[in-house]
C-alpha positions as CSV (number, residue, x, y, z in Angstrom):
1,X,50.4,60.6,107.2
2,X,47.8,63.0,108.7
3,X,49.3,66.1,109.5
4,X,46.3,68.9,109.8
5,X,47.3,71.1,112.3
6,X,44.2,72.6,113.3
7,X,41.2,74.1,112.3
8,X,41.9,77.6,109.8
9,X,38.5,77.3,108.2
10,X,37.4,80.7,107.2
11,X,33.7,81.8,107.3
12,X,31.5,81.0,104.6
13,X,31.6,82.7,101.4
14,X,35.2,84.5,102.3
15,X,37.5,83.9,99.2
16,X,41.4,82.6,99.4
17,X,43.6,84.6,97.1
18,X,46.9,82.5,95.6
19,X,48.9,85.1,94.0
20,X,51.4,83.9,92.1
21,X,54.6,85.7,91.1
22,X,56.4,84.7,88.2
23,X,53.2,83.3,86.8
24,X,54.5,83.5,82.8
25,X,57.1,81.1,84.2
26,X,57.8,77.8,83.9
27,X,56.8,76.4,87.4
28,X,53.3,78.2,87.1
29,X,52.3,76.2,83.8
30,X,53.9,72.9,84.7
31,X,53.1,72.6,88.4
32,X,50.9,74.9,90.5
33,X,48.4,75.7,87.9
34,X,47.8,71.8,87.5
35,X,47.8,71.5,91.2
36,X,45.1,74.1,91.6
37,X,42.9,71.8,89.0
38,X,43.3,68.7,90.5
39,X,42.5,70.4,94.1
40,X,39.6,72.0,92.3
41,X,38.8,68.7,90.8
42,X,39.0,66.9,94.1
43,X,36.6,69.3,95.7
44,X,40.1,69.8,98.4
45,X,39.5,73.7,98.4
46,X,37.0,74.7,102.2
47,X,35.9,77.8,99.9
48,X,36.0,79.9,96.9
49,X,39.5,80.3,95.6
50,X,40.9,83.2,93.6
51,X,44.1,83.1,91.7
52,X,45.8,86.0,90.6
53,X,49.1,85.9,88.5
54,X,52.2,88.6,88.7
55,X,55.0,88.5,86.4
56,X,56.7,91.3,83.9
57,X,55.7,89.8,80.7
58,X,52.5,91.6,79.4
59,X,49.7,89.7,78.8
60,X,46.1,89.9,79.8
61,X,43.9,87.2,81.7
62,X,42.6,86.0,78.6
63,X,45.5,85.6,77.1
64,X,46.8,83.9,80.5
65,X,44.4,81.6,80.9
66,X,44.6,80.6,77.0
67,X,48.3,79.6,77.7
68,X,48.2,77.6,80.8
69,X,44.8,75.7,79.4
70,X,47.9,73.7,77.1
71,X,49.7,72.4,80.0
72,X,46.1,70.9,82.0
73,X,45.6,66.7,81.2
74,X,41.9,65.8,80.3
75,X,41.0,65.4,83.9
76,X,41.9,68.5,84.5
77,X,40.5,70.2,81.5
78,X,37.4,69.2,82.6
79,X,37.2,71.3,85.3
80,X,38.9,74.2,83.4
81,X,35.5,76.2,82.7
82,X,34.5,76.9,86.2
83,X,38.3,77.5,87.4
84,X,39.4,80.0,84.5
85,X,36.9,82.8,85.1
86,X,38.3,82.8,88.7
87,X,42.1,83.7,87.3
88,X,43.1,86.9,86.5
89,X,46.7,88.4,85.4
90,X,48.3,91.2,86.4
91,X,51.0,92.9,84.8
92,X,53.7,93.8,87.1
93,X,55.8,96.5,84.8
94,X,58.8,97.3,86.8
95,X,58.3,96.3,90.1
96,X,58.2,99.7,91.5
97,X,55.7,100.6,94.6
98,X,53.0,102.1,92.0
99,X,52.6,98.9,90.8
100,X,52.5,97.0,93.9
101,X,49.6,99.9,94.9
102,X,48.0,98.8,91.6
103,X,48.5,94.8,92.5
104,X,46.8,95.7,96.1
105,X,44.2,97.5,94.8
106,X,43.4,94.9,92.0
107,X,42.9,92.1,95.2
108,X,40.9,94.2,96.9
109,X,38.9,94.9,93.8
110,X,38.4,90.7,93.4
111,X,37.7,90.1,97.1
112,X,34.9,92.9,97.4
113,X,33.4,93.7,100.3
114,X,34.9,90.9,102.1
115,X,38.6,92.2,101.5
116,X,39.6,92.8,105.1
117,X,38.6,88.7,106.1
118,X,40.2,87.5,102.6
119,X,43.6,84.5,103.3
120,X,46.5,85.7,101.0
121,X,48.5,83.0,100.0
122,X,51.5,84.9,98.0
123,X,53.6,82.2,96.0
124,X,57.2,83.2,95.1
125,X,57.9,81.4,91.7
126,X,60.6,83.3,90.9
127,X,64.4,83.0,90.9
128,X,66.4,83.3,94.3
129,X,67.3,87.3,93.8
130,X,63.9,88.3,94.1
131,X,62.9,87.3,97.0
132,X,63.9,89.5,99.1
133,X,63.1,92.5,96.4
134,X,59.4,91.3,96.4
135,X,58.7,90.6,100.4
136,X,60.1,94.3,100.9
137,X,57.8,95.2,98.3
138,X,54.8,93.5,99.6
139,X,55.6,94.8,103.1
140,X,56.4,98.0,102.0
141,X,52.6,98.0,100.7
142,X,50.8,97.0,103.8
143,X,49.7,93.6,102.1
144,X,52.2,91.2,104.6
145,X,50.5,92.3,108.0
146,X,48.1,90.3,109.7
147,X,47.1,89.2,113.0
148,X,48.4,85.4,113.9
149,X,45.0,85.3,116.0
150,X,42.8,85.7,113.2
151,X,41.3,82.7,111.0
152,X,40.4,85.4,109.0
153,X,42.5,87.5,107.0
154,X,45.8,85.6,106.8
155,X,49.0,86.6,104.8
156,X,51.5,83.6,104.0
157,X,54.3,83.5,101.9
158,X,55.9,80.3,99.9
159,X,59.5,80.4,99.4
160,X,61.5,77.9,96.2
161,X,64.6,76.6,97.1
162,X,67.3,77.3,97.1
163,X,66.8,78.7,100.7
164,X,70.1,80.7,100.3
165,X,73.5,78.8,98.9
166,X,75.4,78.4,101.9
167,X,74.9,79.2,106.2
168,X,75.5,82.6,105.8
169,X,73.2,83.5,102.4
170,X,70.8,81.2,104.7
171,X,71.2,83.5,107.8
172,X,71.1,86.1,105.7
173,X,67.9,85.4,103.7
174,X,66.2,84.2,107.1
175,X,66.9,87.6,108.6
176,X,65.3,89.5,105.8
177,X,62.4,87.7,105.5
178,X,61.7,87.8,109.2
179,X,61.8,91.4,109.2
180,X,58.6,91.7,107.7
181,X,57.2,88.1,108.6
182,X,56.5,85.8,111.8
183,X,57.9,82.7,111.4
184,X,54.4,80.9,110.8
185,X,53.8,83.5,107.7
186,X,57.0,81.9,106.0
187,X,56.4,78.5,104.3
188,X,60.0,77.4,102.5
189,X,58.6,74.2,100.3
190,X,60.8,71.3,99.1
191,X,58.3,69.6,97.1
192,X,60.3,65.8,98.3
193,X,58.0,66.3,101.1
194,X,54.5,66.2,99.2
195,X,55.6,62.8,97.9
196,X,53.1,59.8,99.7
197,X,56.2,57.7,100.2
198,X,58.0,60.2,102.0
199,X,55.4,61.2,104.1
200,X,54.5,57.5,104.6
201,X,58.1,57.2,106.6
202,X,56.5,58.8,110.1
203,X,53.7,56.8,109.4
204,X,55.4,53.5,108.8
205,X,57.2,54.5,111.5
206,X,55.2,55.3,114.4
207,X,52.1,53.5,113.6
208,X,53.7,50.0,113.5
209,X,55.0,48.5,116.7
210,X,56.6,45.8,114.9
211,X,59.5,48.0,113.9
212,X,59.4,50.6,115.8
213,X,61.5,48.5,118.5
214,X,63.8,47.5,116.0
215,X,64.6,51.0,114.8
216,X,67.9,52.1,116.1
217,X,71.5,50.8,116.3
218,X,71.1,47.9,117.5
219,X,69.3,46.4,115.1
220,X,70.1,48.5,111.8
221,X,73.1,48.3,110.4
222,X,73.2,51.2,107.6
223,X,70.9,53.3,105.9
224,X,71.5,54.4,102.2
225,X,69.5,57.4,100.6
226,X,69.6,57.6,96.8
227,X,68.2,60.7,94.1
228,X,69.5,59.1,90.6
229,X,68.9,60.8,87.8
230,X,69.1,60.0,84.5
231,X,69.2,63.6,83.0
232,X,71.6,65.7,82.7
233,X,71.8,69.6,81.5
234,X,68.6,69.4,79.4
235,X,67.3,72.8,78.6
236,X,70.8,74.9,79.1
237,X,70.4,74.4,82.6
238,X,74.7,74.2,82.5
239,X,74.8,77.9,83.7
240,X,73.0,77.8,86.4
241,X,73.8,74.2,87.4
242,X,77.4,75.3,87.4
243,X,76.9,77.6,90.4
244,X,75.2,75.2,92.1
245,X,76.3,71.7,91.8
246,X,74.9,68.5,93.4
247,X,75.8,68.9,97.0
248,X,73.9,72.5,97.2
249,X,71.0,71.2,94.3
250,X,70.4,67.8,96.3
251,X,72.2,67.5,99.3
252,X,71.4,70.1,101.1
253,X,68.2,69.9,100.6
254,X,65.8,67.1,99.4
255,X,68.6,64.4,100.9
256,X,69.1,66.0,104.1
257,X,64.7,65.7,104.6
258,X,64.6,61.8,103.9
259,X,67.5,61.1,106.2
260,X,65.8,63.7,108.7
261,X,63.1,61.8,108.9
262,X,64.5,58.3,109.0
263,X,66.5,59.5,111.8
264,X,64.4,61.4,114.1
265,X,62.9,60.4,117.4
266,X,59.1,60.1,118.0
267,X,57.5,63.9,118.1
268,X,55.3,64.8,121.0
269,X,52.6,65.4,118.2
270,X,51.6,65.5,114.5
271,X,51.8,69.1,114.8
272,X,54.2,70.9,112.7
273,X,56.4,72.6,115.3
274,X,57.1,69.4,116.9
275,X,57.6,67.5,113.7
276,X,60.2,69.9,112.7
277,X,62.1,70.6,116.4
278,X,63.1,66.6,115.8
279,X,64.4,67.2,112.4
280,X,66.2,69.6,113.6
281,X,67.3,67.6,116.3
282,X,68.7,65.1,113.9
283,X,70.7,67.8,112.3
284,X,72.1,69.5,114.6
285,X,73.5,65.8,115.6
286,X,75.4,65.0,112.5
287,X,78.8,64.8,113.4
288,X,81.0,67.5,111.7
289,X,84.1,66.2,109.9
290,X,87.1,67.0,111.9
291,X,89.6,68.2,109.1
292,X,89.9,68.2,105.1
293,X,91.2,64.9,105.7
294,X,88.1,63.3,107.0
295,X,86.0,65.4,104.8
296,X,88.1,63.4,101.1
297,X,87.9,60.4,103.0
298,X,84.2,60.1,103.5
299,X,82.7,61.8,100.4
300,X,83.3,61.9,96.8
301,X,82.5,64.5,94.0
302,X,82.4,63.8,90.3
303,X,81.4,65.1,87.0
304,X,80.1,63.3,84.3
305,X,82.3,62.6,81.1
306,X,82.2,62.0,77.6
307,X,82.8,58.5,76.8
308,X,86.0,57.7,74.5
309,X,84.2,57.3,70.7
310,X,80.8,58.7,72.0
311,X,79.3,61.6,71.0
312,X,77.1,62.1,73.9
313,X,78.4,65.8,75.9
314,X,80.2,65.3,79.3
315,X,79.5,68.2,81.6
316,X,82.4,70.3,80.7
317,X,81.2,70.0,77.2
318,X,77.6,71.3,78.1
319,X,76.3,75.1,76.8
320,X,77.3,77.4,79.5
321,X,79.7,75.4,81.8
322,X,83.3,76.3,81.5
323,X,86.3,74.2,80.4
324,X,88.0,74.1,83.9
325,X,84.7,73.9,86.0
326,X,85.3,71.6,89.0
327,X,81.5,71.5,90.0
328,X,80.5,68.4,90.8
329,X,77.4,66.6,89.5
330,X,77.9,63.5,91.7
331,X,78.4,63.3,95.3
332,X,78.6,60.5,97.7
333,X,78.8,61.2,101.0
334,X,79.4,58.3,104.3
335,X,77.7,60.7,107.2
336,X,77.4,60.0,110.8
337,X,74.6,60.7,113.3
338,X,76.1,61.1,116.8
339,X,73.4,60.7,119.2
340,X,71.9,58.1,121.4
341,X,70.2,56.0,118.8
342,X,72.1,56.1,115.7
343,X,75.9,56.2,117.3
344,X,78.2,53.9,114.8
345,X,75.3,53.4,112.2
346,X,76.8,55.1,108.8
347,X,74.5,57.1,106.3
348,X,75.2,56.7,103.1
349,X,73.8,59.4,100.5
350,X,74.0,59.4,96.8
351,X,73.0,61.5,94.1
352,X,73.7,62.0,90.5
353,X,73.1,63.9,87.1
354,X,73.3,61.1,84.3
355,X,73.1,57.8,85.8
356,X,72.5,54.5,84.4
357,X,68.6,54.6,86.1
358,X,66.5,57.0,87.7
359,X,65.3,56.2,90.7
360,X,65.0,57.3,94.4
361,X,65.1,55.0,97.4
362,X,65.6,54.6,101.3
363,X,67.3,51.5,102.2
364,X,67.2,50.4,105.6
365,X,69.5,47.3,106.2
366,X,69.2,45.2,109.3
367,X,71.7,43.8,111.1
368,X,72.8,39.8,110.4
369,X,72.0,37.5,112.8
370,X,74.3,36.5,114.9
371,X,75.0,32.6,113.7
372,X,74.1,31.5,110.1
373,X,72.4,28.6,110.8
374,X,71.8,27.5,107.0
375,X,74.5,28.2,105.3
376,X,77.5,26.8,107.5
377,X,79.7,28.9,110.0
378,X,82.1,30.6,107.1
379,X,83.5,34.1,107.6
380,X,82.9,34.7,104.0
381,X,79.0,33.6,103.8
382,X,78.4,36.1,107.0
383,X,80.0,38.8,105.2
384,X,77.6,38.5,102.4
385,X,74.5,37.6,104.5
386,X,72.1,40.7,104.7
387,X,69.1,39.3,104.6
388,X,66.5,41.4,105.9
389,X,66.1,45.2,103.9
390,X,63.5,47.8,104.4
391,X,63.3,49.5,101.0
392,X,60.9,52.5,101.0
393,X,61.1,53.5,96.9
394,X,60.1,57.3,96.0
395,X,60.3,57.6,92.4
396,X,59.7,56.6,89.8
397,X,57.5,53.9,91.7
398,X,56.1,55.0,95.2
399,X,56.0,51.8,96.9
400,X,57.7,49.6,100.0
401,X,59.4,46.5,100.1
402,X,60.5,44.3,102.4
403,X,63.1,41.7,101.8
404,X,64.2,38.2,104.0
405,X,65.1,35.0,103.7
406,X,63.3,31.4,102.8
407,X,64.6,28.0,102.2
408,X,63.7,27.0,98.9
409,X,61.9,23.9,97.8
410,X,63.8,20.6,98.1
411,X,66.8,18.4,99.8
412,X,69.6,20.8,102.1
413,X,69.1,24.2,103.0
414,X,69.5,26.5,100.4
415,X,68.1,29.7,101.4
416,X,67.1,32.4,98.9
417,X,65.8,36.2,99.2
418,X,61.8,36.8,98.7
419,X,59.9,40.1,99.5
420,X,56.6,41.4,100.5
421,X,55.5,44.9,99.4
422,X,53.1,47.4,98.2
423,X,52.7,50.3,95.3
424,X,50.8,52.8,96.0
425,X,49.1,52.3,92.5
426,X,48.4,49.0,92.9
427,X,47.0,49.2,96.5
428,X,45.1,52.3,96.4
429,X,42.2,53.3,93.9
430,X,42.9,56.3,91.8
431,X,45.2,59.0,91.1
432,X,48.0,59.7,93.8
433,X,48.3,63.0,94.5
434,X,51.1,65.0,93.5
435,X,53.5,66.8,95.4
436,X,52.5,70.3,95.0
437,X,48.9,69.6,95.1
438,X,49.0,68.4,99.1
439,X,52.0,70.8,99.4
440,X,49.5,73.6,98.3
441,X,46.6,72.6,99.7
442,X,48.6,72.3,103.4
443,X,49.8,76.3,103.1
444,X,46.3,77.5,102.4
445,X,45.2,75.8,105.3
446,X,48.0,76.8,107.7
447,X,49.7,73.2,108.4
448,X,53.5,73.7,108.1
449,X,54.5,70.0,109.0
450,X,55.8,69.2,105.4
451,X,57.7,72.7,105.4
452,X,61.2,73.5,106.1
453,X,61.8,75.7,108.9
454,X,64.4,78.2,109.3
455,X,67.0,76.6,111.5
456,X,66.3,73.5,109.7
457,X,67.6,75.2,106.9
458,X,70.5,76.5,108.4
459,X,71.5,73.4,110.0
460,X,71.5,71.8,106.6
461,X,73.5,74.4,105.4
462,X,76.4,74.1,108.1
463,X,76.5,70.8,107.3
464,X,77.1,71.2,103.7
465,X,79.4,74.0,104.4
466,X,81.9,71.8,105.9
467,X,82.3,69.3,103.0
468,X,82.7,72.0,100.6
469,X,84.9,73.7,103.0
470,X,86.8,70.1,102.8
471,X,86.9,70.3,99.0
472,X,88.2,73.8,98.7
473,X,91.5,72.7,101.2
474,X,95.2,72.8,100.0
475,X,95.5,69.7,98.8
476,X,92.2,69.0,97.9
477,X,91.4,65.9,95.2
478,X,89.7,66.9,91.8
479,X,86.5,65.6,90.9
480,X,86.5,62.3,89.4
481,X,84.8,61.6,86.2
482,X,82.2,59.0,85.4
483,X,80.5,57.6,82.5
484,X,77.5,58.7,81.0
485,X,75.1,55.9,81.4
486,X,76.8,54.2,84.7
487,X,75.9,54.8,88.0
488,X,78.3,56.6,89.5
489,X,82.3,56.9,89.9
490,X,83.8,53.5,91.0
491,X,85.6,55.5,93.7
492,X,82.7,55.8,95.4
493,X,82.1,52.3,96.4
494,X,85.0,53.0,99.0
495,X,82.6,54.8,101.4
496,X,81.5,51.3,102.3
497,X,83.7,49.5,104.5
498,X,84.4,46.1,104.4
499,X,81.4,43.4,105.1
500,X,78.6,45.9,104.9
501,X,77.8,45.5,101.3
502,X,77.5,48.6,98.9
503,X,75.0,50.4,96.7
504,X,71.7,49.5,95.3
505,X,70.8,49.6,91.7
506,X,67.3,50.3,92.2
């Protein structure tokens, strides 16, 4: 999907600063750092690029560079000698306005005489908390400021989820940030988006009339969107997890981008404020559940358990998670889209901590004809008959599939399911791009289209809000347990009514 926005190219010669805080971290070495190589490795950068790290733990740039040099691949080492002499550390001591003078001073410093016409792209890998802390910083220092007519001279800022942990840290967090930024400054990244399948969805879409006719309630019967993970708490992430859970880690978030974009109506334009006004749209049309009721009828929670005779750890077993914790690491949830196109047609979202497979999809299932012509007039054979599926699969394969039905070979007519498809390995030459490198390369350049907006994120949030609202009523069920291993709690197979089939495996 081509999404440029519009031309930002800076003049000639005039550097683009990526300052990265929490660069010791985790998300520096793994993610960004490589992302910066293979764009460097692609040629992708429209100039010089300067990348300048920020975190508490002294080190120098040497000693930086020395440590993120064991997370590159060989492609990417091979480009390591030109790109290392262009990063540089900088020690952030206690965070106080000194050393946010000192950080200033040190990018001016790197930038020269061309200082004034230099882009700032300041990335926020840090933990929620410090957000706020380090955009009132930055502001405080004059280093946010800039004029949106400018090419030259740009201040952005990327913000991790979680983008709050309910509407009102949301509101909250949105406020803040837009005391010291526009709008267009703020660039809230949910790295789902940078995948090729996801953005392939508009695309698929849009640029194909053959289904684009077909894609609404009268033709579609259901769509299912699933994030199944195999791992669980890996790397004492129980602490954290615990205050977070599935519906606020997945949910609210990554799940409520695919069905956004399933969902939404054709945008005026491939630029970003349209793209996200109909996401919005499509959110702000998700019918709210009317009591606790509706909310225990239509989703499920669950936590994974140990297995009798297994020594495997359920998640109340797992380092920091507490014996009587009732977060959930499972949710199922049967949502409804009340507007002109999707009235009647359920969503069906799933996501899980240790599942049988990993694996996430978008299954679009058409409607059965109206006679089954081949396989006798039976109430039973229609209820089973789906035979057309529109499968777009995001991990660990990036690929679509489309499924229907052929007579097979020989006397009668038995009919049988056969598929057409692509992967985007086997149909493209080379490497496809990772998230973060097109997510990284799009904020440098200005295009916002694969970023969450703020009312986006709120509207997600509201949504979420009332199921947990739901789950914390008088009354209220536990969460079930599954096992490790299976894909899911048998319970949740109920959020599919009769005759309309239930969940993939793949």
């Amino acid at each position: 999907m081509h999404t440029d926005s519009g031309p930002t190219t800076p003049a000639a010669g005039i550097p683009t600063q990526i300052v990265i805080f929490g660069a010791s971290g985790d998300l520096a070495a793994r993610k960004l750092i490589p992302a910066i190589a293979d764009n460097a490795r692609f040629a992708a950068f429209r100039g010089p690029v300067q990348v300048i790290g920020v975190a508490r733990t002294p080190m120098n740039s040497q000693q930086w560079r020395d440590e993120l040099a064991r997370s590159l691949t060989p492609a990417q080492a091979q480009v390591w000698p030109d790109l290392a002499p262009n990063l540089h550390y900088v020690p952030i001591g206690d965070s106080s306005l000194a050393d946010y003078a000192r950080l200033h001073e040190t990018l001016d410093d790197l930038a020269g005489p061309l200082a004034g016409d230099v882009g700032r792209l300041f990335y926020l890998a840090l933990k929620p908390s410090l957000f706020v802390p380090t955009v009132e910083a930055l502001a405080a220092e004059g280093m946010l400021a800039c004029d949106s007519l400018r090419l030259e001279g740009w201040r952005r800022v990327v913000v991790e989820k979680p983008f709050g942990t309910d509407l009102a840290t949301a509101q909250w967090l949105n406020i803040v940030l837009r005391r010291h930024l526009r709008e267009d400054q703020i660039y809230r990244i949910d790295h789902y988006l940078g995948k090729e399948t996801v953005q392939n969805i508009l695309a698929f879409r849009f640029e194909n009339s053959i289904f684009e006719p077909i894609w609404s309630r009268q033709h579609i019967e259901s769509v299912e969107i699933n994030v199944c993970e195999s791992l669980g708490m890996e790397a004492g992430r129980g602490a954290y997890y615990d205050t977070a859970g599935a519906l606020r880690d997945m949910m609210a978030n990554h799940m409520m981008q695919l069905m956004c974009l399933v969902a939404m109506e054709p945008p005026a334009s491939l630029d970003a404020e349209a793209v996200r006004d109909e996401k919005v749209k499509v959110l702000r049309a998700l019918e709210p559940f009317r009591d606790a009721h509706d909310v225990w009828t239509n989703s499920v929670r669950a936590q994974y358990a140990r297995s009798p005779g297994e020594t495997e750890a359920g998640y109340l077993q797992e380092q920091g998670v507490p014996l009587q914790s009732q977060t959930e690491t499972f949710v199922a949830i049967r949502a409804r889209v009340h507007n002109w196109r999707w009235a009647g047609v359920p969503f069906l979202l799933r996501t899980g901590k240790r599942l049988g497979k990993r694996f996430s999809s978008i299954v679009i299932r058409f409607r059965a004809p109206p006679a089954d012509l081949f396989s006798g007039p039976a109430a039973s054979q229609m209820a089973r008959l789906r035979p057309n599926e529109l499968v777009f699969r995001i991990q660990p394969e990036e690929g679509i599939r489309i499924g229907f039905q052929v007579k097979q070979p020989g006397p009668g007519h038995v009919m049988r399911t056969a598929a057409l498809g692509f992967d985007y390995k086997d149909l493209f030459d080379g490497e496809t791009p990772p998230p973060y490198q097109r997510l990284l390369l799009d904020a440098m350049h200005g295009n916002a289209t694969l970023f969450i907006r703020g009312d986006e994120a709120e509207a997600a949030w509201k949504f979420a809000d009332s199921i947990r609202s739901g789950w914390s009523a008088p009354g209220a069920p536990t969460p079930w347990t599954y096992e490790i291993g299976s894909m899911g709690p048998t319970q949740a197979n109920a959020l599919w009514h009769p005759h309309e089939g239930g969940w993939s495996q793949e």
